[in-house]
N, C-alpha and C positions, 0 to 999 in steps of 0.2 A: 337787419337781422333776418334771415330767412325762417328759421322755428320762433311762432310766440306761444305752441304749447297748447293753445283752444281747443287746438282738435281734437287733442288728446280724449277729450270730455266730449265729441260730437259734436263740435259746436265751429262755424268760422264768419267773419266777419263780410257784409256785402259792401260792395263799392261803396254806399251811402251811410256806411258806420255802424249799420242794424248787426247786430248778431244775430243768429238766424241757425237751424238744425245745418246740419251737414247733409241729409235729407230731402231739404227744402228742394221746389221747385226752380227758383233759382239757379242753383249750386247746379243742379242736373242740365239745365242749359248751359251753364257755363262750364261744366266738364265736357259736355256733348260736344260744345265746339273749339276748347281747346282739346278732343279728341280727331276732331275733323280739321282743326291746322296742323298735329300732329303728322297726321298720314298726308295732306297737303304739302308739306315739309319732304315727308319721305320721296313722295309722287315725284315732288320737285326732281330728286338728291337721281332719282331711275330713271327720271325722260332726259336728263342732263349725262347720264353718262350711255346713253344711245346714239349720241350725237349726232342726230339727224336735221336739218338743216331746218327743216318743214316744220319742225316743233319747234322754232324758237319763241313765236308770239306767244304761244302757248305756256313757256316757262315765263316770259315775262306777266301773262294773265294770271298762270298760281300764284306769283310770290306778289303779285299787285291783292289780289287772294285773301292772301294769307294776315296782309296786314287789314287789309276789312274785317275777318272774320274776329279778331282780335277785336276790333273796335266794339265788333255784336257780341262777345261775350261781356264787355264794358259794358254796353247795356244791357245785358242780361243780369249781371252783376249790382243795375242800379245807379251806377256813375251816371250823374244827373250830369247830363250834355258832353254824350263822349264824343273826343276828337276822331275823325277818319273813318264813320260810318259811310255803308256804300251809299249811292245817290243816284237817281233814277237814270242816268248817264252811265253807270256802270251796267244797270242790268242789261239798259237798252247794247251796250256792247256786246254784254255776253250772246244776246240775239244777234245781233251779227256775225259774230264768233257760230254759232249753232249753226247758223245758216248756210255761211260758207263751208263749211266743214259736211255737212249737208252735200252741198251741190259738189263740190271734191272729189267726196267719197262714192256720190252716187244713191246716196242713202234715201230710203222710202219706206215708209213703216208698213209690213208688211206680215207681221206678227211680230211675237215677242222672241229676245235673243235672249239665250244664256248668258251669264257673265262668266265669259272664258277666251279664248284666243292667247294670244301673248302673255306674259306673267307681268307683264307692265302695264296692258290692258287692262287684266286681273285686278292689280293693285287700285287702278282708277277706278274699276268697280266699286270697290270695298270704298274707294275714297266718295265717291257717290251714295252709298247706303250710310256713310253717315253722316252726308250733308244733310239726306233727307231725315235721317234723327236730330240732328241736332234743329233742323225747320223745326220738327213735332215739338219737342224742348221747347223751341222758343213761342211759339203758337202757346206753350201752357203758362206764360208769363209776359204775355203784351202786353203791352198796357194797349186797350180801348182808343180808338183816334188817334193814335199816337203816330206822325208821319216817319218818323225815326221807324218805329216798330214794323211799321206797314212797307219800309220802302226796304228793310233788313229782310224781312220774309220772303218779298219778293225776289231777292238779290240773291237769297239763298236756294227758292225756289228754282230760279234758273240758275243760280250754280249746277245745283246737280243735274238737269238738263245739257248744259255745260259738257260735264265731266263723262257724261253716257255720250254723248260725239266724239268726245277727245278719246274713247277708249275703242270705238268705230275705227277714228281717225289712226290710232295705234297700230289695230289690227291690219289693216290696210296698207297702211306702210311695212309694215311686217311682213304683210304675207299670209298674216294668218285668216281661215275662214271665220267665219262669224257663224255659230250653233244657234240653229234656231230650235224655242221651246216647240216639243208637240209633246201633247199627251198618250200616256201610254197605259192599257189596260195592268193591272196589276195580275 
């Protein structure tokens, strides 16, 4: 049945049976990152119909993605031993991923950029601001020691690391310049 009506009264049930506010910290993790598979999803549905050659790995690394982030909001949720959490082979990829995308692009940090260029770069932006919300989220409901916990923050950590290359890497193929922030007297 999709409606059991709890909510109605503020109220929903965690992976591990607790009822718990709609409020809860929890709940906020796990909306954070099914708001960040969401736009992952989207990301996906934009770099897929650009059909550039150069982003395939990349559509293969979201929707690989997509179903980890799933797995973290299970443990955010409380599901004592979810299946398909990321593992320290996934981040070290993503650092690979960074890297080369990196050396490609040419890229060197050299102040900070706007989040602007391409409207699909754009998008990986915003897909990036809420990876790193939904980290904050999950940071407010680790559990202490927990390797699960430790190696999902991590994972998410360089997710959005990630996803700020893939939005370089966009622009670049595009065409488009990359804005960098200066300060400006009011």
């Amino acid at each position: 049945m999709i409606y059991t009506r709890k909510g109605d009264h503020g109220t929903t049930d965690l992976a591990n049976g607790t009822t718990t506010p709609k409020t809860a910290a929890e709940i906020e993790a796990v909306g954070a990152l099914d708001e960040l598979n969401s736009l992952t999803g989207y990301l996906y549905a934009r770099l897929r119909s650009l059909q550039e050659p150069e982003l395939e790995a990349a559509l293969a690394r979201l929707r690989h993605a997509q179903h980890r982030l799933f797995a973290i909001g299970a443990l955010a949720a409380r599901l004592p031993h979810p299946q398909g959490l990321p593992t320290p082979a996934d981040t070290h990829d993503l650092e690979q991923d960074i890297d080369s995308i990196a050396a490609e692009t040419h890229y060197r940090f050299d102040g900070f950029r706007l989040p602007a260029g391409h409207e699909t770069a754009c998008l990986t932006h915003m897909a990036r601001t809420a990876c790193r919300k939904a980290e904050r989220r999950l940071w407010a409901v680790a559990e202490p020691h927990s390797s699960d916990c430790d190696t999902a923050l991590a994972y998410l950590n360089r997710l959005s690391d990630w996803l700020f290359m893939l939005a370089v890497k966009i622009n670049s193929l595009t065409g488009e310049q990359e804005i960098m922030y200066r300060s400006m007297a009011l």
